[in-house]
C-alpha positions, 0 to 999 in steps of 0.5 A: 500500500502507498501512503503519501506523508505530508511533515512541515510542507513536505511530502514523503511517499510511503509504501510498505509491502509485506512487512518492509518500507520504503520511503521515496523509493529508498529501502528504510530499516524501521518498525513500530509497535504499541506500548499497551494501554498507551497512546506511545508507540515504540519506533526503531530505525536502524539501531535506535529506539524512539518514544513515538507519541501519536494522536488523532487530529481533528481531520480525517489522515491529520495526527499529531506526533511527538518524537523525543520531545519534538512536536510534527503534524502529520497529513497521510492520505492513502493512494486513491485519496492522493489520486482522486485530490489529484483528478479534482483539484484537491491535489494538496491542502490549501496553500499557506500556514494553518493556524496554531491551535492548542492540541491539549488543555494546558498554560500558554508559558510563552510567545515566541513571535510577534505580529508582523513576524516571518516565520519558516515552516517547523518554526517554534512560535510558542509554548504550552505546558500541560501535565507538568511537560512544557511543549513546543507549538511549531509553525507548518508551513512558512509565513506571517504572524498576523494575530496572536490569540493568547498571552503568557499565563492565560490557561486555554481548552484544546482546539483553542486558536492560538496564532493565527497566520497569513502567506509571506509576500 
């Protein structure tokens, strides 16, 4: 099965056959498997072992990822979804960043960015703390800040807009 993987603006196709990966067309040493009654996944490649934290996103194919205390979205379409966006249109998500949004409960505990300022895509613009972790919140896609929504200290729900963005000139 092909998978195409969308990680800050770009797209990696993804194909696992029988067990094995391939990642663009190179082969790619890798496995995954559940930690019970846990929303981690154990991820080795190569000769590493990661914590693989994985959540559901609010859309269909988005998941938020978190890998040794780095946050990514992620967009996986299958092969058909990818081909019939591409015979309607729809080939890839509407240009610009999206706006960040809280993706838990938590204490905003800075800004790292101001109204007016570029930004490049896996760029940290603020962060939030819950359950005792504070968490980096990254830009996806290159662009300017163009609405801050919070301030340090103030406590916020999940799904709360954070930042809001425009498309760099």
């Amino acid at each position: 099965m092909r998978y195409f993987v969308t990680i800050e603006g770009r797209t990696f196709e993804v194909t696992l056959v029988d067990g094995k990966i391939t990642v663009d067309g190179e082969p790619f040493d890798a496995t995954i498997s559940a930690v019970p009654d846990t929303p981690v996944r154990r991820l080795s490649v190569g000769n590493r072992v990661h914590a693989l934290h994985v959540r559901r996103g609010e859309e269909a194919g988005v998941w938020d990822l978190q890998l040794d205390g780095e946050r990514f979205g992620a967009q996986v379409v299958n092969e058909r979804t990818q081909a019939i966006r591409a015979m309607t249109g729809r080939a890839g998500a509407a240009a610009g960043p999206k706006p960040v949004k809280a993706p838990m409960p938590g204490l905003i505990v800075r800004i790292d960015v101001a109204v007016g300022d570029h930004v490049r895509a896996g760029q940290g613009v603020l962060a939030i703390e819950a359950m005792k972790m504070e968490n980096e919140l990254k830009a996806d896609a290159a662009g300017v800040v163009s609405r801050i929504l919070v301030e340090p200290g103030q406590a916020v729900e999940k799904g709360t807009m954070l930042i809001e963005f425009t498309e760099a000139a």
